[in-house]
C-alpha positions as protocol buffer text, in pm:
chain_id: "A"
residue {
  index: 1
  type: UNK
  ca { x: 2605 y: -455 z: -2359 }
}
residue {
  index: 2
  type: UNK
  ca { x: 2943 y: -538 z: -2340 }
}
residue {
  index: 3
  type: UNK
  ca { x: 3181 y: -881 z: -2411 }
}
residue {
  index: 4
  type: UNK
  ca { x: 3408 y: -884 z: -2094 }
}
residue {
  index: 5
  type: UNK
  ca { x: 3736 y: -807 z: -2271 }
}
residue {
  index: 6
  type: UNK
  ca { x: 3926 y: -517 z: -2141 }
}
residue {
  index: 7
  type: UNK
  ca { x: 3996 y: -238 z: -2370 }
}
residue {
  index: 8
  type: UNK
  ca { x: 4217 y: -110 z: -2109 }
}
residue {
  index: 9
  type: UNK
  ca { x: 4322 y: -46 z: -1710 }
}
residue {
  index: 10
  type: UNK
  ca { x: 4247 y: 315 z: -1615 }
}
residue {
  index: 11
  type: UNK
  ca { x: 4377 y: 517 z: -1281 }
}
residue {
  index: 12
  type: UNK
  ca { x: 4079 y: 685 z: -1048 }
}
residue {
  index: 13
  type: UNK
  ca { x: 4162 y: 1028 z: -982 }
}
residue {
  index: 14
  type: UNK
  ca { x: 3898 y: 1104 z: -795 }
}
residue {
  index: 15
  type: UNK
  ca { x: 3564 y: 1009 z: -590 }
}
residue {
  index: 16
  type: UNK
  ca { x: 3370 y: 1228 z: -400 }
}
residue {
  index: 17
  type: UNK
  ca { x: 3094 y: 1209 z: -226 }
}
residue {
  index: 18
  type: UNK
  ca { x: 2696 y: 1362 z: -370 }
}
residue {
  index: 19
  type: UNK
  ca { x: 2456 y: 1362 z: -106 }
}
residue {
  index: 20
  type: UNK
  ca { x: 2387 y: 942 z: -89 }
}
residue {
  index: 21
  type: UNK
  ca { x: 2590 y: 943 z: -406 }
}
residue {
  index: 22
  type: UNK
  ca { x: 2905 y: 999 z: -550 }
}
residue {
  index: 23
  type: UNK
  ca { x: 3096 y: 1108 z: -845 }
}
residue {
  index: 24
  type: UNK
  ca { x: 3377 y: 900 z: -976 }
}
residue {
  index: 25
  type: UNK
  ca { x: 3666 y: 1054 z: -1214 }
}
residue {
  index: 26
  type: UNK
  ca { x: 3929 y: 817 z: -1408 }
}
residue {
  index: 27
  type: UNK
  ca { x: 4190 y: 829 z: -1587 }
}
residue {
  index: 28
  type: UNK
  ca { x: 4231 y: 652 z: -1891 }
}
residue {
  index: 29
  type: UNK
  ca { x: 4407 y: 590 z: -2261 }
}
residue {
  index: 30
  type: UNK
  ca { x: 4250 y: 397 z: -2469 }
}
residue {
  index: 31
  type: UNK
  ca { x: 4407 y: 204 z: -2759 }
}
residue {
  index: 32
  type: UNK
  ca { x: 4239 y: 318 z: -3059 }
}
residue {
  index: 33
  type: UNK
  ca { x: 4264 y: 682 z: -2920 }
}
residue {
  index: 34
  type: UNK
  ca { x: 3876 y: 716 z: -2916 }
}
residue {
  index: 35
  type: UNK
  ca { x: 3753 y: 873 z: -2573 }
}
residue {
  index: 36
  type: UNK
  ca { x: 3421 y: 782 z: -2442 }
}
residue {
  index: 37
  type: UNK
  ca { x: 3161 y: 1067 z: -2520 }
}
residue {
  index: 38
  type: UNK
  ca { x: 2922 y: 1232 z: -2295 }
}
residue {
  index: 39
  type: UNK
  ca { x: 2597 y: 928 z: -2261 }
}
residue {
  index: 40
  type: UNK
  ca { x: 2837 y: 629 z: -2331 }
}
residue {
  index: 41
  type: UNK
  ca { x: 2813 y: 323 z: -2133 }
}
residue {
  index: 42
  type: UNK
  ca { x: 3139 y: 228 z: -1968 }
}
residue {
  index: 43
  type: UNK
  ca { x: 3169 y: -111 z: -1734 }
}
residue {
  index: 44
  type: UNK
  ca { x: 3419 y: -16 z: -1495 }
}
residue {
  index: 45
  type: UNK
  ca { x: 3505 y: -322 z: -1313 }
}
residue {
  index: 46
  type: UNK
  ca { x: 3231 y: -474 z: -1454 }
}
residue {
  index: 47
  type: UNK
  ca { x: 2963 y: -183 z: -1390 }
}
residue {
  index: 48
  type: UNK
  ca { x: 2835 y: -43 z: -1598 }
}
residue {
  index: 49
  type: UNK
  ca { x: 2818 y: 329 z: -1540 }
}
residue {
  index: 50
  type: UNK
  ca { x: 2735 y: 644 z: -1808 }
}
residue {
  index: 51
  type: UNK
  ca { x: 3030 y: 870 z: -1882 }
}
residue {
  index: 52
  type: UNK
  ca { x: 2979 y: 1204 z: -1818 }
}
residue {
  index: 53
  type: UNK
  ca { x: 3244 y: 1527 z: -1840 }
}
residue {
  index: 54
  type: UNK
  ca { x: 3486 y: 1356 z: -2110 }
}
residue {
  index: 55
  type: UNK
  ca { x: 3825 y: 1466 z: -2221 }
}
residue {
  index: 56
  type: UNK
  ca { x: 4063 y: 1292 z: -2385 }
}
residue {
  index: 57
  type: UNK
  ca { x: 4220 y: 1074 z: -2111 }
}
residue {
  index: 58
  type: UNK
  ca { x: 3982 y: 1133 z: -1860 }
}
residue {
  index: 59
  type: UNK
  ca { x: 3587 y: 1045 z: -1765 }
}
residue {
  index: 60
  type: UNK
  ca { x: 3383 y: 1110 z: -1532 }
}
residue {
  index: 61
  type: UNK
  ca { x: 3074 y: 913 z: -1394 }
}
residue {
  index: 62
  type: UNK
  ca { x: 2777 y: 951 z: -1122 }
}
residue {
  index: 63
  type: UNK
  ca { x: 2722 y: 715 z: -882 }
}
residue {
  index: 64
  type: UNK
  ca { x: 2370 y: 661 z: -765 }
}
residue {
  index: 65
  type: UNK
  ca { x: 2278 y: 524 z: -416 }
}
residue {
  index: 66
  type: UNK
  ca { x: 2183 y: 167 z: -585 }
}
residue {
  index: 67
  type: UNK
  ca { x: 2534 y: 163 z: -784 }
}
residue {
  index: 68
  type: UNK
  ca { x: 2705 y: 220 z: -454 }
}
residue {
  index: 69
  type: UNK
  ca { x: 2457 y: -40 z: -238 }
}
residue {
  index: 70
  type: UNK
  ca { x: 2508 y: -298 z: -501 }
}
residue {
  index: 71
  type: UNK
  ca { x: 2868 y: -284 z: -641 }
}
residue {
  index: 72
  type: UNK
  ca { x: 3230 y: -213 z: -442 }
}
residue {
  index: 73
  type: UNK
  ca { x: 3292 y: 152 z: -603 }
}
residue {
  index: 74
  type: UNK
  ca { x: 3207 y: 338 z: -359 }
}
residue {
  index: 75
  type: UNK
  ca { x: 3556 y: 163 z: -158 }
}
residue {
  index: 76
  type: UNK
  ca { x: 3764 y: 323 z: -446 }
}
residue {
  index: 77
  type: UNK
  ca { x: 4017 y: 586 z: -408 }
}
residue {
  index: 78
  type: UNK
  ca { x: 4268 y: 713 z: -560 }
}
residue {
  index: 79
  type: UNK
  ca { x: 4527 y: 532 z: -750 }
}
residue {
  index: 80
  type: UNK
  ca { x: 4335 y: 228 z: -737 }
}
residue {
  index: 81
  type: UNK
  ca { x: 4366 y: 90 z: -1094 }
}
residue {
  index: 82
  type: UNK
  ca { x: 4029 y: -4 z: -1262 }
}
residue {
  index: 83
  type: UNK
  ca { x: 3929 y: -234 z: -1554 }
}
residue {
  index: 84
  type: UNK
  ca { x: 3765 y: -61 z: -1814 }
}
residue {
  index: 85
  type: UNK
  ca { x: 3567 y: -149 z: -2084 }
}
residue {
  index: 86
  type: UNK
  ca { x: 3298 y: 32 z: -2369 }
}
residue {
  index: 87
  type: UNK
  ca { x: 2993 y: -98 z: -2504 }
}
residue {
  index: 88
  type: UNK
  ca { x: 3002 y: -357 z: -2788 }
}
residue {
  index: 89
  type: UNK
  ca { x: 2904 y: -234 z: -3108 }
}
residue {
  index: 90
  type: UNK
  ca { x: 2689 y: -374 z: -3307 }
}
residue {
  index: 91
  type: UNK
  ca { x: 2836 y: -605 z: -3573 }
}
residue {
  index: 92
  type: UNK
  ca { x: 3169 y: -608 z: -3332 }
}
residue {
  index: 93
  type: UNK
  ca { x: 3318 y: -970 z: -3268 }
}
residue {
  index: 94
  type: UNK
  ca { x: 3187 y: -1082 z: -2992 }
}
residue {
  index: 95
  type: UNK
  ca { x: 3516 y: -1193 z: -2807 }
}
residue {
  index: 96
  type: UNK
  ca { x: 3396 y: -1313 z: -2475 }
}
residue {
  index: 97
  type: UNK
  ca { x: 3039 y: -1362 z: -2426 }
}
residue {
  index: 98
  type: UNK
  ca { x: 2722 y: -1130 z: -2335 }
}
residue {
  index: 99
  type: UNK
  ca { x: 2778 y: -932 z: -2027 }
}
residue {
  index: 100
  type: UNK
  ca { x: 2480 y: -631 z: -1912 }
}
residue {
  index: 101
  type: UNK
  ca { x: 2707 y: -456 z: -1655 }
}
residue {
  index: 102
  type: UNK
  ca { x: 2509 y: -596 z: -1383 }
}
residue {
  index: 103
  type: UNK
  ca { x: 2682 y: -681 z: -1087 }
}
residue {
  index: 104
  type: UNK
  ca { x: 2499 y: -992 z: -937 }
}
residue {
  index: 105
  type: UNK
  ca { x: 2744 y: -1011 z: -584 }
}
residue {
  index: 106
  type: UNK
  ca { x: 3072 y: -941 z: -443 }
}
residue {
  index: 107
  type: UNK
  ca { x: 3289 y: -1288 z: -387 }
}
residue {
  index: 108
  type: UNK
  ca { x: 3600 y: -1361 z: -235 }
}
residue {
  index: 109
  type: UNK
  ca { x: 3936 y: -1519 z: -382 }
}
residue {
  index: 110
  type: UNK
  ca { x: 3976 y: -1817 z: -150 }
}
residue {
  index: 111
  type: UNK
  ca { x: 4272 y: -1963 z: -332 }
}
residue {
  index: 112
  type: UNK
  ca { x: 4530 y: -1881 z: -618 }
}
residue {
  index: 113
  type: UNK
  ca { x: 4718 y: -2178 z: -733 }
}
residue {
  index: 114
  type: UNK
  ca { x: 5006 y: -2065 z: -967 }
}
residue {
  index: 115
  type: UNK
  ca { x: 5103 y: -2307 z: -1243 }
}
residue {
  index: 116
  type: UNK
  ca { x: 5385 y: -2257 z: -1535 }
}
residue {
  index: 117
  type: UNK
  ca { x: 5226 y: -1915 z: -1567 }
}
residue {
  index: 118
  type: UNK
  ca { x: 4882 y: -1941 z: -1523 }
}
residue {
  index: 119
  type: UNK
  ca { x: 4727 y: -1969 z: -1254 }
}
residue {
  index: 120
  type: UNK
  ca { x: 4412 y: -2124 z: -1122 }
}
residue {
  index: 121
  type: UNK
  ca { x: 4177 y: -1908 z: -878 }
}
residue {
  index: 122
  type: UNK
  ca { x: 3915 y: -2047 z: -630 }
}
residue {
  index: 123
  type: UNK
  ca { x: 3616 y: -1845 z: -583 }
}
residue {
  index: 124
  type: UNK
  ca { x: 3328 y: -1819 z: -337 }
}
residue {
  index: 125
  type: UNK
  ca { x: 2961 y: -1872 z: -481 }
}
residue {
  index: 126
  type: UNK
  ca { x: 2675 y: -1722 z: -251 }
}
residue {
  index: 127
  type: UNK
  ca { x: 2391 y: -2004 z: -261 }
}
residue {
  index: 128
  type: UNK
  ca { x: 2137 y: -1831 z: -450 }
}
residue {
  index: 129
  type: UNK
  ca { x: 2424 y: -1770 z: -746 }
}
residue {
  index: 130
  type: UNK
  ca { x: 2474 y: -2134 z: -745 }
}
residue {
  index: 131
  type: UNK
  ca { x: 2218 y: -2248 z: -1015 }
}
residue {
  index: 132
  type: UNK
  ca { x: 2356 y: -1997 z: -1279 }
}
residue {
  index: 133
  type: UNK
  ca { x: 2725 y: -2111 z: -1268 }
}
residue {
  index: 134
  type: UNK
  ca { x: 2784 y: -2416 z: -1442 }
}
residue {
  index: 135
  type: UNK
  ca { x: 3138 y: -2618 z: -1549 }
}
residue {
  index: 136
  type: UNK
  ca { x: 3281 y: -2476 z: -1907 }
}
residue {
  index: 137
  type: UNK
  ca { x: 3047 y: -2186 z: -1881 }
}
residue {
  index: 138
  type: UNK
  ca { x: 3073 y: -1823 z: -1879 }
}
residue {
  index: 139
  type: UNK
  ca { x: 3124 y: -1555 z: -1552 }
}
residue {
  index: 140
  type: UNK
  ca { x: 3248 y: -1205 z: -1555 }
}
residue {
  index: 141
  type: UNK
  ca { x: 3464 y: -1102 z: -1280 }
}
residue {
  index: 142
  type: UNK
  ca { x: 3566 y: -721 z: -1205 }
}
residue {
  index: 143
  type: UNK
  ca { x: 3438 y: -714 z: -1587 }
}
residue {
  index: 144
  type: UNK
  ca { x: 3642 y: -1029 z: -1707 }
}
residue {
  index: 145
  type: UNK
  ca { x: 3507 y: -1290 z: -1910 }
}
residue {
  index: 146
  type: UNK
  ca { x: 3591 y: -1611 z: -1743 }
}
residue {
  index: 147
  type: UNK
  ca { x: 3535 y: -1994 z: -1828 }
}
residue {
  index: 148
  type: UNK
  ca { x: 3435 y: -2171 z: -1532 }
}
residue {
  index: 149
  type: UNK
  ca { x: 3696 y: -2466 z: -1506 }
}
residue {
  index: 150
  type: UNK
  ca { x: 3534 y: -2653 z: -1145 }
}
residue {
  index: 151
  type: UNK
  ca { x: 3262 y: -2621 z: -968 }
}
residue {
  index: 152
  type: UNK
  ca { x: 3138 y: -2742 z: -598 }
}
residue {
  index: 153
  type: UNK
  ca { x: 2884 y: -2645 z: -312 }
}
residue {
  index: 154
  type: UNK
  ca { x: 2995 y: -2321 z: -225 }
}
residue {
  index: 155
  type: UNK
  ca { x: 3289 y: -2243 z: -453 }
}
residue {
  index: 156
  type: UNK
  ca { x: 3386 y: -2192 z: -823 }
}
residue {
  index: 157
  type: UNK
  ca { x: 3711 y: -2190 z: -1017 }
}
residue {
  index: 158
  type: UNK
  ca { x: 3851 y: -2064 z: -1325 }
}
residue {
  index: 159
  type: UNK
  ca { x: 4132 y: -2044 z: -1510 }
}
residue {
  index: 160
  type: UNK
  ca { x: 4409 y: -1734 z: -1589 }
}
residue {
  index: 161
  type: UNK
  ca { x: 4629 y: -1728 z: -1855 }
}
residue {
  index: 162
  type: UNK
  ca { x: 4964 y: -1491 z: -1844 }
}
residue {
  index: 163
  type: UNK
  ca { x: 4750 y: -1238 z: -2085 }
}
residue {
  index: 164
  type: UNK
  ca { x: 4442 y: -1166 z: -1847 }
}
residue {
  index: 165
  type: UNK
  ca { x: 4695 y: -1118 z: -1577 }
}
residue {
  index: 166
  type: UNK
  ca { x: 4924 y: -898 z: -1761 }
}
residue {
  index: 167
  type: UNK
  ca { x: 4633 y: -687 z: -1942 }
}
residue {
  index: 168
  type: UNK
  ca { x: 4355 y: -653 z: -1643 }
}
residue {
  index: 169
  type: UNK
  ca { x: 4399 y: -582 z: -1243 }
}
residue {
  index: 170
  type: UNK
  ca { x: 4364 y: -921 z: -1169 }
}
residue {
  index: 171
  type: UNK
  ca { x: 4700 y: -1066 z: -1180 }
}
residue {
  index: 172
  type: UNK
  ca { x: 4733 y: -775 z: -905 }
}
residue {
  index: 173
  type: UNK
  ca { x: 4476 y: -905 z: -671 }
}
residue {
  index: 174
  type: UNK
  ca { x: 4566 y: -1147 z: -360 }
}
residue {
  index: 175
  type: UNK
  ca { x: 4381 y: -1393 z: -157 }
}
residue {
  index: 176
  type: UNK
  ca { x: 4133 y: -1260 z: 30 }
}
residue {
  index: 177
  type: UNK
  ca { x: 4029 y: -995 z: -162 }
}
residue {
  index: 178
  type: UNK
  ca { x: 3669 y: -909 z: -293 }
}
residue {
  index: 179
  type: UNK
  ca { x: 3524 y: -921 z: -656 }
}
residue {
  index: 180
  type: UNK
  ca { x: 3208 y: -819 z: -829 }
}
residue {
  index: 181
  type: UNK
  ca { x: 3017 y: -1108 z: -1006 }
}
residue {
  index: 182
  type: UNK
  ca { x: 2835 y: -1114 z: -1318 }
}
residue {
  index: 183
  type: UNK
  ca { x: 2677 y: -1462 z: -1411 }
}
residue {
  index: 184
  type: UNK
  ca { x: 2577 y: -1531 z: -1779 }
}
residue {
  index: 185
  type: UNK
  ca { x: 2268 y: -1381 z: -1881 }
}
residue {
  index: 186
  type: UNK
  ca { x: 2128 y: -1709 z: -2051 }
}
residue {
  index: 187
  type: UNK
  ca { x: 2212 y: -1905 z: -1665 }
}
residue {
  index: 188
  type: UNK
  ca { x: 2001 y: -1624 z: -1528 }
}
residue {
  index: 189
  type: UNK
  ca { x: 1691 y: -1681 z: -1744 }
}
residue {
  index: 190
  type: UNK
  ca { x: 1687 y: -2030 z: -1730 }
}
residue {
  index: 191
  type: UNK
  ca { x: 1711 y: -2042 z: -1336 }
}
residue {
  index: 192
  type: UNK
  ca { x: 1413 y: -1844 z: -1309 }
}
residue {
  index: 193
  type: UNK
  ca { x: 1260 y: -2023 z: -1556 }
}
residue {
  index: 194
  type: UNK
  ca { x: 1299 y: -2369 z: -1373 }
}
residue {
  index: 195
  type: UNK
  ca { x: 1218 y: -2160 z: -1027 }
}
residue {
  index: 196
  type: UNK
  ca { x: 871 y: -2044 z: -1157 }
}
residue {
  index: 197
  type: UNK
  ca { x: 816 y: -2360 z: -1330 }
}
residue {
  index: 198
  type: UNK
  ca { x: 831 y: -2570 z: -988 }
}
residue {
  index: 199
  type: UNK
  ca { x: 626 y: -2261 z: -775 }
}
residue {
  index: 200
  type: UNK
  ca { x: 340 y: -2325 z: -1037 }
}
residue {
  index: 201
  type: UNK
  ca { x: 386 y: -2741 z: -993 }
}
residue {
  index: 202
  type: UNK
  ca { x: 464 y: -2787 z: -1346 }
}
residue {
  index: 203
  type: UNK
  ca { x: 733 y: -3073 z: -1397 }
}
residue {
  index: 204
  type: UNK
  ca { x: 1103 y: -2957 z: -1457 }
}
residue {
  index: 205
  type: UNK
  ca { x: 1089 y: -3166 z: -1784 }
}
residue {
  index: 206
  type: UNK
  ca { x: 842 y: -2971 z: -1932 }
}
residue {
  index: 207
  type: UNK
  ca { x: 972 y: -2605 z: -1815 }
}
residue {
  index: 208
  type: UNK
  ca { x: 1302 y: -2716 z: -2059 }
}
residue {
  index: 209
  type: UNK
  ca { x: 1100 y: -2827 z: -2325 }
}
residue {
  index: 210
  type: UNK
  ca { x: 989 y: -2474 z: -2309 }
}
residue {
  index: 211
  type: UNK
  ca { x: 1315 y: -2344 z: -2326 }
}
residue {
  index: 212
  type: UNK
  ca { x: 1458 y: -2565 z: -2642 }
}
residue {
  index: 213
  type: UNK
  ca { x: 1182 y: -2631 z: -2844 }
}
residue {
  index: 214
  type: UNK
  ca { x: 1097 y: -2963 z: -2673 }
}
residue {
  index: 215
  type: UNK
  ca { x: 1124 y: -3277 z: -2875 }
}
residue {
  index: 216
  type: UNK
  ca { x: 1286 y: -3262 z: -3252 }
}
residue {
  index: 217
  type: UNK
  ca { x: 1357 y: -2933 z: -3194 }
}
């Protein structure tokens, strides 16, 4: 589990190819000095992988055939900076909001919009994401929490402030390029809740009264 805040940007030194997978090594320092160990989770760009091979600025992590169908690490090489984050503790503030390390698609930046600083991004949305992205809620990109500030059809947008781009790789990316998505784990639920709710021919109304208690809850 992790919060989307990034602990910090680290280097890839290596990839190489396994068989169907592949073995990623990357450079890192992290603030407080403490190196992943051997078994921790790590969301690299929002992945979350398991750390293998640790040294003190260094990891290393396998890549299985489903990591490398599902997220954009297998187009890393060298040099390519990375945002890096380690599992939440328990009891930890929980900065951002609940991210699994799940990467749900790969999107495209269709538009950056600088302002005073900030800047605003517009985002593609694949259809079948639509229904778990909603306005003022929660999205992870390349392992970022995000607050979704417009939505519409096809398309989502959010808002950067001069610390996420200084901090993360984002403020390094360009239009055009590709992203992985996480949606919120709570839009996720809920969607399928509502989906199975309507495939069994049970009312919508009832399928949230599930959800919240229904009424005086």
């Amino acid at each position: 589990m992790f919060t989307g805040l990034i602990e910090t940007v680290g280097r890839v030194r290596q990839i190489e190819r396994r068989g169907a997978g592949a073995r990623l090594v990357i450079d890192a320092v992290w603030s407080d000095g403490e190196a992943p160990r051997h078994g921790d989770s790590v969301a690299v760009d929002g992945a979350c992988l398991t750390a293998t091979d640790p040294g003190p600025e260094r990891f290393a992590a396998d890549l299985s055939p489903e990591t490398l169908s599902r997220t954009l690490l297998g187009q890393l090489r060298p040099g390519r900076t990375v945002n890096l984050e380690r599992a939440v503790r328990l009891g930890d503030r929980l900065g951002g909001h609940l991210v699994l390390g799940h990467v749900d698609a790969h999107i495209r930046v269709v538009a950056i919009t600088p302002d005073s600083g900030f800047q605003r991004w517009r985002m593609s949305l694949p259809p079948e994401r639509l229904a778990e992205v909603a306005d003022k809620g929660s999205v992870t990109l390349n392992g970022v929490s995000l607050t979704v500030s417009a939505i519409g059809p096809d398309w989502f947008e959010v808002a950067l402030i001069p610390e996420t781009l200084s901090a993360t790789t984002l403020g390094a990316l360009t239009v055009g390029e590709q992203l992985h998505l996480e949606t919120d784990v709570i839009a996720k639920y809920v969607a399928r809740r509502l989906a199975v709710t309507e495939t069994d021919g049970s009312s919508r109304r009832s399928a949230i009264d599930d959800l919240f208690g229904g009424e005086g809850a």
